[in-house]
N, C-alpha and C positions, 0 to 999 in steps of 0.2 A: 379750406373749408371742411368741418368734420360732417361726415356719412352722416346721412339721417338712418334711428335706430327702423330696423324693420318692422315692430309691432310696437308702439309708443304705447298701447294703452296697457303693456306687461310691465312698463317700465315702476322700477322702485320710489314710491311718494314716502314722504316724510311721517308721515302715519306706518306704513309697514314697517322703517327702521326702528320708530321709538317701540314697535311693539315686540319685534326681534330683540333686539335691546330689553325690555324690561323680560322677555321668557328669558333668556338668556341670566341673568342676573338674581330670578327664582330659583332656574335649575342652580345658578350657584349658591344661592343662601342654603338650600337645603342639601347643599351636598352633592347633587347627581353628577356636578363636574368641578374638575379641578380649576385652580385658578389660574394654571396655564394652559388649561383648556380652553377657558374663557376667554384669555387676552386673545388666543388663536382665532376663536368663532366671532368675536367683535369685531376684526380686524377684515373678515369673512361681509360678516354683515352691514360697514360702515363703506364695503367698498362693492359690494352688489348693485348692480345696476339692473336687473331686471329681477320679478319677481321669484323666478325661476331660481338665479343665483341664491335667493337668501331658504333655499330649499336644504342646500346641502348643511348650513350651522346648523337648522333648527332640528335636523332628518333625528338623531337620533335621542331626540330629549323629550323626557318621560311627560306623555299628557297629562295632568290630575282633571281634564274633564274627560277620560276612557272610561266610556261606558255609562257615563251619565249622562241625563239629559238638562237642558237647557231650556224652561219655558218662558214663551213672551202671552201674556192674557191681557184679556180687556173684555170688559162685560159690555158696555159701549165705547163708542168712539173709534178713534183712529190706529191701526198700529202700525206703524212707518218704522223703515233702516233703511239706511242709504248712507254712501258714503265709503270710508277705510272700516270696517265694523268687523270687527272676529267673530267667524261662522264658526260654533260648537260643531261637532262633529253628529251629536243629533239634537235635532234643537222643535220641540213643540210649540206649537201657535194655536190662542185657542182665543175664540173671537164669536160673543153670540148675537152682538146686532150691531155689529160695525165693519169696515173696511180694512183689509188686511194690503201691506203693500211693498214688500221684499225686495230690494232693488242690491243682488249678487254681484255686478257689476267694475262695480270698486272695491271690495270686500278682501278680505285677507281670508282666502282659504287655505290652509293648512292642511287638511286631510285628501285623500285622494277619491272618498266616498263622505257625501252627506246626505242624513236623512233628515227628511223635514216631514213633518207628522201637522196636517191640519185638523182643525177641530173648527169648522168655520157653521152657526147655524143660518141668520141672513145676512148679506152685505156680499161683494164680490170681495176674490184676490186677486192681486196680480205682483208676479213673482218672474223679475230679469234675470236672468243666469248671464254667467261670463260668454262670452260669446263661441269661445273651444269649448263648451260643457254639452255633458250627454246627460238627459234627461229621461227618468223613467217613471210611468205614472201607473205603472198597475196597481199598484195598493190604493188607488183612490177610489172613492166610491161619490158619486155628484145625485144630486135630487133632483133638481127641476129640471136646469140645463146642466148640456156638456160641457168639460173640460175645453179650452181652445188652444191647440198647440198644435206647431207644425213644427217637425225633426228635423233637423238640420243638420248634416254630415259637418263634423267638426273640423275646424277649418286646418290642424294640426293637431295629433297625436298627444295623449298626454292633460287632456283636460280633465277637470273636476268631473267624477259621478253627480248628478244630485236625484235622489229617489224622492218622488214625494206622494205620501199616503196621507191617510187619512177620512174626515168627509167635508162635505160640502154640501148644507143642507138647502137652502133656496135660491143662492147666489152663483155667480160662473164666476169661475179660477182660469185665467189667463195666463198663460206662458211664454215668455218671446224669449228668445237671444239679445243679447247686448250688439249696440253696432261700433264698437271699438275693439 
């Protein structure tokens, strides 16, 4: 009978490979690596088994979102992610009478620090971070109510930053950890 893995919800989904896969295959169109670079860090990537593993192909290949940011808007309505979703490295959300709703969870985080910048006027947020993530919310400023977040000693070394600034004008921004 084979071991069950220690932390199942690290493990590699089919969404993280094709997305190692397709960076991999940019940094080679433009050159950043050779082609027997390539076959090396595919052969890396197609045989990862945790998320961790597919850390070391991608460690050293050049971001073209460094330094930019990434906005998601909506004047009303809903703004959802959830799922395998590529977190920019900073990513703005700007929301003036709807519901904001961030689920980091399943996410492909690649950086070791994210910043998330709200612009939220009414409507609440809520935003699940991986469950080894360290959260920081000094840059945030709330109106009405507070922020709800309770810190969570990480369960293992090595998780995502996520800073989240911004404001929040009438609505409360919710924070939890993930339970996988």
């Amino acid at each position: 009978m084979t071991p069950r893995p220690e932390h199942p919800a690290r493990l590699v989904g089919d969404d993280d490979r094709e997305t190692a896969v397709q960076r991999l295959r940019e940094a080679y169109a433009k050159g950043h690596i050779s082609h027997e670079e390539m076959d090396e860090r595919l052969d890396q990537v197609l045989s990862a088994r945790t998320r961790g593993d597919l850390a070391t192909p991608l460690a050293a290949l050049p971001d073209e979102e460094a330094g930019a940011t990434s906005t998601i808007g909506a004047a009303t309505g809903r703004i959802k992610r959830r799922g395998a979703w590529r977190v920019p490295r900073s990513l703005k959300v700007e929301s003036a009478f709807g519901n904001v709703d961030l689920d980091l969870s399943k996410a492909i985080i690649e950086h070791p620090v994210v910043d998330i910048e709200l612009r939220v006027g009414t409507g609440r947020a809520k935003i699940t971070v991986p469950r080894d993530a360290i959260v920081e919310t000094e840059g945030l400023h709330t109106g009405l109510k507070d922020a709800r977040y309770t810190p969570r000693h990480p369960a293992r070394p090595g998780g995502p930053k996520i800073r989240i600034t911004g404001s929040m004008g009438f609505g409360r921004l919710k924070i939890r950890h993930s339970r996988r």
